[in-house]
C-alpha positions as CSV (number, residue, x, y, z in Angstrom):
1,X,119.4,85.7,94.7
2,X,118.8,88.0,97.5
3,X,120.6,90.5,96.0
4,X,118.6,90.3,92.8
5,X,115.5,90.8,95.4
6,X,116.8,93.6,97.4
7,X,117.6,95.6,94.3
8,X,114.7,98.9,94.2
9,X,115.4,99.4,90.6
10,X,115.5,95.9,89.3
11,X,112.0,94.3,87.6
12,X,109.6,93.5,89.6
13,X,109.0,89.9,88.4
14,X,112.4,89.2,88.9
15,X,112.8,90.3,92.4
16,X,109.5,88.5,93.2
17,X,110.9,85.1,91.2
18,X,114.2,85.6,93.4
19,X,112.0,85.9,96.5
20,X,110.1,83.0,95.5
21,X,113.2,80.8,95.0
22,X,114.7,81.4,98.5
23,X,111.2,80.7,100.2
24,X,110.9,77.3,98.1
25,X,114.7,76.4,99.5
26,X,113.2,77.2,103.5
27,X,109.7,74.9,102.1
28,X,112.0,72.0,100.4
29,X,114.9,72.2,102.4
30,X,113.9,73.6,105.7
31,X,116.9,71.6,107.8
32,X,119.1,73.2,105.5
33,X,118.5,76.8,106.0
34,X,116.8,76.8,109.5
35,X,119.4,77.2,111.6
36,X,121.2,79.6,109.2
37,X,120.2,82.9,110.7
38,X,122.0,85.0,108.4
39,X,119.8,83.4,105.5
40,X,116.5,83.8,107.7
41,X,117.7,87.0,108.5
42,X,117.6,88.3,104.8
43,X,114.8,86.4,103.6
44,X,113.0,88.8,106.5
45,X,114.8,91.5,105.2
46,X,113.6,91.1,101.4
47,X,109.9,90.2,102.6
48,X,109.8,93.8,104.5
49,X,111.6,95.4,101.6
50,X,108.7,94.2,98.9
51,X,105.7,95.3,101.3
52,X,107.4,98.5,101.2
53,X,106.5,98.8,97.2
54,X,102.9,100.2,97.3
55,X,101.1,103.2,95.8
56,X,99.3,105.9,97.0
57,X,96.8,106.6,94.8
58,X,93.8,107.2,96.7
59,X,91.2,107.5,94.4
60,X,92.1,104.0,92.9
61,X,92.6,102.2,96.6
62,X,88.9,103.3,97.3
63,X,87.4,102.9,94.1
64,X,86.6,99.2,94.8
65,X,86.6,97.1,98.1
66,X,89.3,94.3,98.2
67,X,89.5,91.3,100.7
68,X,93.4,91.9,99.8
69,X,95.2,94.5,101.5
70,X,96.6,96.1,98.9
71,X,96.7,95.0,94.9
72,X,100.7,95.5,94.1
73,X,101.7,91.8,93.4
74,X,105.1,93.1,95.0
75,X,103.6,93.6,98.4
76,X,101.6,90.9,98.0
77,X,104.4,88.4,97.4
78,X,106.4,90.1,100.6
79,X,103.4,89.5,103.1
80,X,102.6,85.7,102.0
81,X,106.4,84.8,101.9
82,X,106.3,86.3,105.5
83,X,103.4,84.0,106.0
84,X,105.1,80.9,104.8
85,X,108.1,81.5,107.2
86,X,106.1,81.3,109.5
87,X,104.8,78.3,109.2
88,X,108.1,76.8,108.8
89,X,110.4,77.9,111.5
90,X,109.7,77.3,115.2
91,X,108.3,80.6,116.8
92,X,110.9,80.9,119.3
93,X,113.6,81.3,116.0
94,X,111.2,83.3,113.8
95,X,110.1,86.0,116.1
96,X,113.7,87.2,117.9
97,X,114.4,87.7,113.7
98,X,111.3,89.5,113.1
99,X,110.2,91.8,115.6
100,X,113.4,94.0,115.7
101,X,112.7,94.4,112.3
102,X,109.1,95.2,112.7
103,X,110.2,97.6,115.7
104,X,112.4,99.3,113.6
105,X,109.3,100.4,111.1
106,X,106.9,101.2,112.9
107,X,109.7,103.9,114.1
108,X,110.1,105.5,110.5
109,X,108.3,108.3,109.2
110,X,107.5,106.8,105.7
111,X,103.9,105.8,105.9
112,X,105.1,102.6,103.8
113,X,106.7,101.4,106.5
114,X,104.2,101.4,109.1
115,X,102.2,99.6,106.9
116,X,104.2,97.2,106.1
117,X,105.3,96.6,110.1
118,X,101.5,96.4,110.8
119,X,100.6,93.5,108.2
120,X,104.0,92.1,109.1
121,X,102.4,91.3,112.5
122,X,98.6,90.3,111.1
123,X,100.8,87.8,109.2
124,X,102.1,86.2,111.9
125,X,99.1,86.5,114.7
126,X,99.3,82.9,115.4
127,X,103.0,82.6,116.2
128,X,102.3,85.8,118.2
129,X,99.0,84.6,120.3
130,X,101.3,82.0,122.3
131,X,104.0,84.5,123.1
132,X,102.9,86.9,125.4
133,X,106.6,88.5,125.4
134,X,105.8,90.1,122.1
135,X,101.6,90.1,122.1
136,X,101.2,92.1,125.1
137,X,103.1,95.3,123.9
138,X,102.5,95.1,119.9
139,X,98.8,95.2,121.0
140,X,98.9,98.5,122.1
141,X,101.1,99.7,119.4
142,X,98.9,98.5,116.8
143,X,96.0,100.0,118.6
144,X,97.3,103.5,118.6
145,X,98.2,103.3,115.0
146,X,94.7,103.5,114.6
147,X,94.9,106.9,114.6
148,X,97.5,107.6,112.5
149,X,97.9,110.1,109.8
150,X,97.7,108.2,107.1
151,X,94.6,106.4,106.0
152,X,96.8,103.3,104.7
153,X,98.0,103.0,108.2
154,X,94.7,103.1,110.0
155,X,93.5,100.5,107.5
156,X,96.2,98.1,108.1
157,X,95.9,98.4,112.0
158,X,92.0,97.8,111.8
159,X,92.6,94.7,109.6
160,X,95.3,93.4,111.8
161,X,92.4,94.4,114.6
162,X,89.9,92.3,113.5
163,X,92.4,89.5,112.8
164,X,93.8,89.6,116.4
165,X,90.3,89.0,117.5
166,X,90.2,86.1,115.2
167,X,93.8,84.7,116.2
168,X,94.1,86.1,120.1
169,X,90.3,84.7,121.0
170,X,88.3,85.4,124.0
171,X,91.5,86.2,126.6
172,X,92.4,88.7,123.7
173,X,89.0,90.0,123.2
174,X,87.8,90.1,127.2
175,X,90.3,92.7,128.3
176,X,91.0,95.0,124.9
177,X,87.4,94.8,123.3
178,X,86.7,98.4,124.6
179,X,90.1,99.4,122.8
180,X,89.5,97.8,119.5
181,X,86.0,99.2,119.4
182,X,87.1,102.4,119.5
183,X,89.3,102.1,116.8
184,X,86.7,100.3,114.6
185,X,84.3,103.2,115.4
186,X,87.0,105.9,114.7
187,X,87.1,104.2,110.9
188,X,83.4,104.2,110.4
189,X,83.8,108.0,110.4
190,X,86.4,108.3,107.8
191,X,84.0,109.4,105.1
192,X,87.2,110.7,103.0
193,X,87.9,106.9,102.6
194,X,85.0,104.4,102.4
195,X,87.4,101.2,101.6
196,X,88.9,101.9,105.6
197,X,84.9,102.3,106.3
198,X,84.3,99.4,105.1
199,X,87.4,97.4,106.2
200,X,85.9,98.8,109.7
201,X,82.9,97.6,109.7
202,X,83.6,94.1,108.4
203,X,86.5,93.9,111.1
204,X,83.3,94.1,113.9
205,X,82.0,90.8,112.6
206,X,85.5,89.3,114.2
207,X,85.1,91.4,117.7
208,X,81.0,90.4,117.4
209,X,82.3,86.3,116.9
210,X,84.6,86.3,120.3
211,X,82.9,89.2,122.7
212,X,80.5,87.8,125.1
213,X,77.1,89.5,125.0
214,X,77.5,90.7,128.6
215,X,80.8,92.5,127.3
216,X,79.2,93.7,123.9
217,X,75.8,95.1,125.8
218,X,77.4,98.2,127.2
219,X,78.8,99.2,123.7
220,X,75.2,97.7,121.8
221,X,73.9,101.0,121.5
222,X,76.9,103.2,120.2
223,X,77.8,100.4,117.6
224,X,74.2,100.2,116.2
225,X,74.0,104.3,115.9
226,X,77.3,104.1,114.0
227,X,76.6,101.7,111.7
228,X,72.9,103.0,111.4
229,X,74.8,106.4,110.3
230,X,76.6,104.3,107.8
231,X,73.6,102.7,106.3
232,X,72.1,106.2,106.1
233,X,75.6,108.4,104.3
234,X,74.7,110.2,101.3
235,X,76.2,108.9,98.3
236,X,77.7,106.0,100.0
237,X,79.3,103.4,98.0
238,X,77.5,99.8,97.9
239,X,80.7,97.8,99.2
240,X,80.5,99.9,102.3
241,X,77.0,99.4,102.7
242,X,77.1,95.4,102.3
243,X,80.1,95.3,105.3
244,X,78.1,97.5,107.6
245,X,74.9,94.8,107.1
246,X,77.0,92.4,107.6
247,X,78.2,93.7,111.0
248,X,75.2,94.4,111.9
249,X,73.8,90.4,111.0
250,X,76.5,89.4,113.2
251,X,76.0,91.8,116.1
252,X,72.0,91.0,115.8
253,X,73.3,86.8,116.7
254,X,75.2,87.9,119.4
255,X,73.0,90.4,121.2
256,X,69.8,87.9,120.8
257,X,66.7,89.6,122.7
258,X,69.0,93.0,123.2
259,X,68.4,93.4,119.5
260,X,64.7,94.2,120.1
261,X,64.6,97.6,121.3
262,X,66.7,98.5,117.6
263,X,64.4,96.7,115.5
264,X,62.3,99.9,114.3
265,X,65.2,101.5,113.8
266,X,66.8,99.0,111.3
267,X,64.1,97.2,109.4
268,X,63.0,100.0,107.8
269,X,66.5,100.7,105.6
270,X,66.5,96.8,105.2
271,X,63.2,97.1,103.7
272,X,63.9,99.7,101.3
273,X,66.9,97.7,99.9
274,X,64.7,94.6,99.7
275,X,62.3,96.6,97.5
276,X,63.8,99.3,95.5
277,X,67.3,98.2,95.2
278,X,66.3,96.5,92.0
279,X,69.4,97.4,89.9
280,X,71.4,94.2,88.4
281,X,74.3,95.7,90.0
282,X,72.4,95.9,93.5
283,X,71.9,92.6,93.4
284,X,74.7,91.1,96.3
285,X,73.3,94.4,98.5
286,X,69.8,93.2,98.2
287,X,70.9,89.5,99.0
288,X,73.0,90.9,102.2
289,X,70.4,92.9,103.0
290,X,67.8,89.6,103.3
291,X,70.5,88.4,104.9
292,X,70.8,91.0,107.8
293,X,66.8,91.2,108.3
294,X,66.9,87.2,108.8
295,X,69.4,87.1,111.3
296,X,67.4,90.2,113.2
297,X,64.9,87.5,113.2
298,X,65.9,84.8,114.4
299,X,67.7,87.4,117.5
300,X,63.9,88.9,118.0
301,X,61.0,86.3,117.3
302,X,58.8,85.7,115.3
303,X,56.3,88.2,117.2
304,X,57.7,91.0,116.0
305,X,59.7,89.3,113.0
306,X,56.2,88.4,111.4
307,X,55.4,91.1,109.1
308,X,59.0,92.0,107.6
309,X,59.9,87.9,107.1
310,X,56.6,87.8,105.0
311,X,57.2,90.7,102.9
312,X,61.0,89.8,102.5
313,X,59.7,85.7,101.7
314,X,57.4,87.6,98.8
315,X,60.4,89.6,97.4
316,X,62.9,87.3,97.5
317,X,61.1,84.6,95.6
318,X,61.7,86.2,92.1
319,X,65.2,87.2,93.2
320,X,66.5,83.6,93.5
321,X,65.4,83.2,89.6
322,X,67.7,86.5,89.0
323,X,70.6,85.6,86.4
324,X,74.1,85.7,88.5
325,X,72.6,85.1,92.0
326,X,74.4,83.5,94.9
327,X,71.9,81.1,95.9
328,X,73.0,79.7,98.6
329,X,72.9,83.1,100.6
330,X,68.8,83.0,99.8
331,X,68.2,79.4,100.8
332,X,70.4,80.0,104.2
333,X,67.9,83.3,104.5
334,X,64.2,81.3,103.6
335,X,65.5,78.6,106.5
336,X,66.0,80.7,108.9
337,X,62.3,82.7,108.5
338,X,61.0,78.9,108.6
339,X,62.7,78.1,111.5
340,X,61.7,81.7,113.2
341,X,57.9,81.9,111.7
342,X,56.9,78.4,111.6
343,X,53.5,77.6,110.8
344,X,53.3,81.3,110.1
345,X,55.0,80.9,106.8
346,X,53.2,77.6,105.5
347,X,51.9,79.3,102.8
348,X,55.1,79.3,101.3
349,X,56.2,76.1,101.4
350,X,54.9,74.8,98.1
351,X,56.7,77.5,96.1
352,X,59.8,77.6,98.1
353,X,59.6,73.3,97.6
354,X,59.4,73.8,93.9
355,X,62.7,75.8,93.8
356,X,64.7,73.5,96.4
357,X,63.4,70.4,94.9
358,X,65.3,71.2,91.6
359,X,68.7,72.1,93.7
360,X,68.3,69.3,96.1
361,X,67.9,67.3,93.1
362,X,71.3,68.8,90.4
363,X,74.0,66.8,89.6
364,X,77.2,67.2,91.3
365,X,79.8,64.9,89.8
366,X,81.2,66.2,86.8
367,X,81.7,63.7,83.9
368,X,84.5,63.3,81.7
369,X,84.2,66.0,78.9
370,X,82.2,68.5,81.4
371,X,85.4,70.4,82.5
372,X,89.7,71.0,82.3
373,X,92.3,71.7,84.9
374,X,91.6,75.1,84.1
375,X,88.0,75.0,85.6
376,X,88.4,76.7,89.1
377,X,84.8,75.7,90.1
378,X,85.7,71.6,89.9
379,X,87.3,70.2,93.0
380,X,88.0,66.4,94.0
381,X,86.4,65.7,96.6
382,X,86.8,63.6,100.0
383,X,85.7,60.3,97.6
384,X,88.2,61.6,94.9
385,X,85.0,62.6,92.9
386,X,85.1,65.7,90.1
387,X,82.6,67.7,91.8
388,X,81.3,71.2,91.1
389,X,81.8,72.8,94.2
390,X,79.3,75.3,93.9
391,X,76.7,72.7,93.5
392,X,77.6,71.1,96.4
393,X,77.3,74.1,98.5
394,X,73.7,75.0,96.8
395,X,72.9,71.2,97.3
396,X,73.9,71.0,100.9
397,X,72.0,74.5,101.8
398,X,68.9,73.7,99.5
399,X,68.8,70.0,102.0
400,X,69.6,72.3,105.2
401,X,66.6,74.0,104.1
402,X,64.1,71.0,103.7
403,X,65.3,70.4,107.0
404,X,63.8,73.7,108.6
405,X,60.9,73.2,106.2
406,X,59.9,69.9,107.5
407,X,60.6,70.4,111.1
408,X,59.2,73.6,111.8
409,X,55.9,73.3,109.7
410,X,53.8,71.5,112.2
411,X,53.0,69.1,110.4
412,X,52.1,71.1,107.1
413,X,55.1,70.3,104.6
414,X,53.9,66.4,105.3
415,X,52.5,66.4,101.5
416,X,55.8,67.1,100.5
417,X,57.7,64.4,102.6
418,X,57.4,61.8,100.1
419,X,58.8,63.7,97.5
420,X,61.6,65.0,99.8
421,X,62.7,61.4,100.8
422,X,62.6,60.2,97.5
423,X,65.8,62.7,97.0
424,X,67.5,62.3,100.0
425,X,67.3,58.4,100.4
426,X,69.4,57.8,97.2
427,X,72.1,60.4,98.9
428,X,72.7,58.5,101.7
429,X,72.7,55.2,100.0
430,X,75.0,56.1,96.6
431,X,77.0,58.8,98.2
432,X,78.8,61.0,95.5
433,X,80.0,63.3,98.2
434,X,80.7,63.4,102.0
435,X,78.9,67.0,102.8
436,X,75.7,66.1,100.6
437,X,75.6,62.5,102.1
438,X,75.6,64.0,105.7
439,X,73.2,66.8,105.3
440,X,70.7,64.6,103.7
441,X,71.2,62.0,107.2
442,X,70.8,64.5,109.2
443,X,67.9,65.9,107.3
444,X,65.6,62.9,108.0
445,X,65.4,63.3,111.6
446,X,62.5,66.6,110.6
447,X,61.1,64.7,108.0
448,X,59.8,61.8,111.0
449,X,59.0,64.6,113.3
450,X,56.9,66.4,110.5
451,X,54.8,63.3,109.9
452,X,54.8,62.5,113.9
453,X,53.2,66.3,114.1
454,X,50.8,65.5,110.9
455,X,49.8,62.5,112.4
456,X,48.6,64.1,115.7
457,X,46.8,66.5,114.4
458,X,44.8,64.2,112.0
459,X,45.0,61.1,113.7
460,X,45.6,59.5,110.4
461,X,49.2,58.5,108.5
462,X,50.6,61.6,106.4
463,X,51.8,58.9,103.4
464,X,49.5,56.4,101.5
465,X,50.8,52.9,102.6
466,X,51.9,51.0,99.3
């Protein structure tokens, strides 16, 4: 078998069947084969080997933005069977097998090989965050291969970046933040390749999650010029523009008030996407860009928010109707301008009420008939229900959203509370699903406050007595 996988010039669903067969032996038999380092040893051999088998077409790599590394199913079977070994030896075997091999690549001038070395270790980040023996010196490696010649390269050590920030944490983050900010700045600039632009930007989000805002301050400004640059590239393509609003939503929580003195700066680009990005296939850059102006929000009050939350509540109520729209990324946007404006967006609560109403309201339990195995949206849930799980997340944000509605109104969403508890009630007394049954609990609590607010200012009860 691990012949058949070494073998360059054999098929490539064979090798990746062979590969597949000695990982399922370490899965199914792992007492067998774990203290059998000459079969660990090759399995580690043949995982680097497959990573190796990726093209260099540059025009195709950054035609499209890809969660994935790369697309070759070869490499991909390479870095997940890495993965899996992983999670099935002890750390203190796995790693003495690995990182000579990983050591030994990034050494070699074939950019493959770097490549593959890097992910090898973004693979393994949580076997590596407990061993400082190996962390503290593959850090710096990985850092520098941020400027290597190859764009492949610097993507891979960005991505394995932004995951070390994930997997290291705060410790990680606290003393090599300055480092890895550099490196995502230096791939912002790569023009030539907007997937590593865009692989950069999104990798902030990570930093922005751990850094502490005292840390981040310092750097505030010269992160907000770059992505501001990136927002403002000719001819830039849309994936790379959805990343850098993302980055910036997330660096807009951190920062809170420090994100004031950059609001005229930004709105105005977030504005323009809101409003003239009106294309079907602009659609998930308008919703990210809603996105990014809410969280800006919520960071700067609703002083200065006022006017921009208004105009984005105006143009995002005929977008939610849009055919294809993610839904849940509007209703997570309307809650947080109601929590952020207040009674300042009252108006809107009777047209926004229409729309969650009906979502509050859908069906999420699939009935016999409805759907097959094949149907990748049906899950079982925690109840062993058939449940459309993109329902339940629309159902869950469109009762997170009543939430905000009723709590932050004052008062003025109380003609709506009877209808409101007339959904939720039944959905924490017939629960269908764990998530939906919670939310709606924990939804009440603003629907009391709202008539407790309604009630002092009136001096009379919000809801006819029957």
């Amino acid at each position: 078998m691990g012949k058949l996988a070494m073998q360059a010039n054999i098929d490539e669903d064979i090798r990746m069947l062979a590969l597949e067969v000695l990982v399922s032996i370490l899965e199914k038999k792992p007492q067998l084969v774990r203290k059998n380092v000459g079969f660990l040893q090759l399995l580690t051999k043949i995982s680097l080997q497959m990573m190796l088998v990726v093209d260099d077409d540059r025009d195709e790599w950054n035609a499209k933005y890809s969660n994935s590394v790369d697309e070759s199913p070869c490499f991909d079977a390479g870095q997940v069977a890495l993965n899996r070994m992983a999670e099935n030896i002890n750390t203190k075997k796995f790693l003495p097998i690995l990182m000579p091999n990983v050591e030994q690549l990034f050494g070699q001038q074939q950019w493959t090989c770097r490549h593959a070395a890097i992910i090898a270790v973004a693979q393994t980040c949580e076997q590596l965050a407990d061993q400082p023996q190996y962390k503290d010196q593959i850090i710096g490696r990985i850092v520098n291969f941020g400027k290597d010649p190859h764009p492949r390269v610097r993507y891979a050590a960005i991505h394995c970046l932004g995951i070390m920030c994930s997997d290291f944490g705060k410790k990680f983050v606290n003393k090599w933040h300055n480092q890895v900010l550099e490196s995502f700045l230096h791939g912002m600039d790569d023009k030539a390749n907007p997937r590593l632009q865009a692989n950069a930007a999104i990798c902030v989000v990570n930093l922005a999650e751990k850094v502490p805002t005292k840390l981040l301050r310092p750097n505030l400004e010269k992160l907000l010029e770059k992505l501001f640059s990136v927002l403002n590239q000719p001819n830039i393509k849309k994936y790379v523009l959805e990343n850098a609003l993302t980055a910036i939503a997330e660096i807009a929580e951190n920062a809170e008030k420090e994100f004031k003195k950059f609001y005229g700066t930004f709105t105005p680009p977030l504005m323009n996407i809101l409003q003239n990005a009106t294309a079907q296939d602009c659609l998930d850059l308008r919703l990210e860009a809603l996105r990014c102006l809410t969280y800006i929000g919520v960071a700067v009050g609703a002083e200065m928010f006022s006017k921009e939350a208004l105009s984005a509540m105006e143009m995002s109520l005929p977008i939610i109707k849009c055919d294809g729209v993610e839904v849940v990324r509007i209703l997570n946007s309307w809650r947080r301008i109601f929590r952020t404006m207040q009674d300042d967006a009252a108006k809107y609560l009777p047209a926004v009420a229409e729309i969650v109403f009906k979502l509050a309201s859908q069906e999420v339990k699939m009935k016999a008939g409805e759907w097959d195995s094949d149907d990748e949206n049906v899950e079982y849930n925690e109840r062993d229900n058939p449940v459309n799980a993109t329902r339940v997340e629309e159902k869950v944000s469109a009762i997170n959203l009543l939430y905000a509605m009723a709590k932050y109104s004052h008062g003025a969403f109380s003609p709506l509370i009877e209808q409101t508890a007339q959904i939720l009630i039944p959905l924490i007394e017939h629960p269908v699903d764990d998530q939906i049954q919670e939310a709606a609990a924990e939804a009440m609590p603003g629907l009391i406050e709202c008539i407790w607010d309604a009630f002092k200012k009136n001096q009379t009860p919000p809801i006819n007595n029957r």
